[in-house]
N, C-alpha and C positions, 0 to 999 in steps of 0.2 A: 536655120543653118543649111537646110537640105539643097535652097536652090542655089548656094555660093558653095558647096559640097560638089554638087553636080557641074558645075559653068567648070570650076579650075580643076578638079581629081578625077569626072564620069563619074559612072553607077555603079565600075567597081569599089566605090568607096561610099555607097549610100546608105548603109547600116552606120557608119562613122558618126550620120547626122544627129541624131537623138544622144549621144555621148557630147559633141561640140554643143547642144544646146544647155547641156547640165552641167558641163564644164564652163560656161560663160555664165548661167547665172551662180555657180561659185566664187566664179571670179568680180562677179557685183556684189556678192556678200564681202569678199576681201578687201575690196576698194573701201568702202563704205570709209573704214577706220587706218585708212594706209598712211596717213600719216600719224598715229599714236604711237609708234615708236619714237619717233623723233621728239614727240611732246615728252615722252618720259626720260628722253634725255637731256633735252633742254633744262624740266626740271629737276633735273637730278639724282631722278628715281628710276636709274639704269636695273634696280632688282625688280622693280613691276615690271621692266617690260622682258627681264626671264622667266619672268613668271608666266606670265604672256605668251610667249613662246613656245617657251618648256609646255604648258596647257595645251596647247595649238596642236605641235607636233604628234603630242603622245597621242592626243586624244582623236587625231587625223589618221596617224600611224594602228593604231588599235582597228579603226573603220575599215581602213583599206584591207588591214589582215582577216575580218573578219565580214567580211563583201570578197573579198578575192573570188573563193569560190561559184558566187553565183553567176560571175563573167563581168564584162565591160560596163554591160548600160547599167549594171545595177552597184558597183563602184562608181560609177561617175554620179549616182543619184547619192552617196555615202558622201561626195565629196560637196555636195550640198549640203548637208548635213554638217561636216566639219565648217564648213564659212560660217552657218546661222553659229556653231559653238563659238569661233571666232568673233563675229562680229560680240555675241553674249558677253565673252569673258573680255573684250577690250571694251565694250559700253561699262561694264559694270567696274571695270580701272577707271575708266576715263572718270569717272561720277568718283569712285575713291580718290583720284588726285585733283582735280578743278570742281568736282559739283555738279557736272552736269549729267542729270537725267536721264534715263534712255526714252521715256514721254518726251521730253525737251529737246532731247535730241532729232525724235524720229518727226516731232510735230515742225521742228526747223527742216527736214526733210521730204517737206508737204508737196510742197512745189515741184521738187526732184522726182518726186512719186508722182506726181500728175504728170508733167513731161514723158516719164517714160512710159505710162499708161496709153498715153495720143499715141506715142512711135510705135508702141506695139498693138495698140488698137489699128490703125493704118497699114503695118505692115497685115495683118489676120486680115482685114478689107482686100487688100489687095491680091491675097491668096483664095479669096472668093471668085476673085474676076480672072485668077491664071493659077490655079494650081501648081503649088511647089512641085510636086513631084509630079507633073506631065512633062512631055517632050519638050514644051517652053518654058521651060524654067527657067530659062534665061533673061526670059521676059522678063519673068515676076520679078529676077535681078535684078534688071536695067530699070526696070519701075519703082523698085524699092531704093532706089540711089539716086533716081532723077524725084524723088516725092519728097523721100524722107526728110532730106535737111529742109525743107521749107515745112515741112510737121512739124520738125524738132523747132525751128524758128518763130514761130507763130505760136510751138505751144508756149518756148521762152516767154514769149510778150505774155500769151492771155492767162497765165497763171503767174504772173507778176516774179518770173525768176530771177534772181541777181545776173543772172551770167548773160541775159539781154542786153542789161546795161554796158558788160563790154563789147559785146557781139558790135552791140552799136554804135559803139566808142572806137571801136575799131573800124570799121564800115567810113563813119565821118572821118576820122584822123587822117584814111587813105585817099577819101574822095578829096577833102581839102588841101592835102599834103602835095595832089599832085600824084600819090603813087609813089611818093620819096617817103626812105625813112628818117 
């Protein structure tokens, strides 16, 4: 986060970087299950997902009150902590209402895990070769935007990801379409 900190806000917002980093792997814990509400409405089990909820909030709300004091970066590391509970108490629903596992789950999230291992092994490579936090950090920007998606691409294919399969469904649709939809 430091060198997209620095390119758009300066270095008077360089301490910010280490909070946006712990803030977005929160927000990959959150994603994981972002659609299990909707599963519990569908099937009609509108009180699991206040349970869920209700779980979620208190147990976030509690963190936050008791991190306040140590300052920023050590609340944003609390709010990590709240996703892993989150992600916990919606795996362990999601297995009370359909069955499935959080093994099952996380072993169908193989690939996922590999993928993002490439992007973020690639991005650390390329912080070798330009320092985030040197004067060219902009570089490492411009480097990590002109790389990454052909990472993410490539890691798609060689970890046999499903989401290839549209990447690449998409890609031919347009090439043969013409560019019409």
């Amino acid at each position: 986060s430091l060198p997209t900190i620095l390119f758009f806000f300066g270095t008077q917002w360089v301490e910010a970087a280490p909070i946006a980093t712990w803030l977005a792997l929160w927000a990959m814990l959150r994603t994981v299950h972002w659609f299990s509400s909707d599963l519990f409405i569908a099937a009609g089990k509108e009180k699991l997902m206040a349970v869920k909820e209700s779980i979620v909030f208190f147990s976030t709300a509690c963190l936050i009150i008791m991190a306040f004091p140590s300052g920023l970066n050590f609340l944003a590391k609390m709010f990590v902590l709240a996703g892993l509970i989150d992600f916990l108490v919606s795996a362990s629903l999601v297995k009370r209402l359909i069955g499935l596992g959080i093994i099952e789950f996380l072993r169908s999230w193989t690939s996922n895990a590999l993928v993002t291992a490439s992007c973020v092994t690639a991005t650390y490579l390329i912080g070798l070769f330009v320092p985030f936090n040197s004067d060219k950090g902009w570089l490492a920007l411009l480097l990590i935007a002109g790389i990454l998606p052909f990472v993410w691409i490539f890691s798609l294919y060689l970890f046999r990801n499903h989401l290839f399969n549209e990447f690449r469904n998409l890609v031919l649709r347009k090439r043969y379409s013409g560019g019409k939809k």
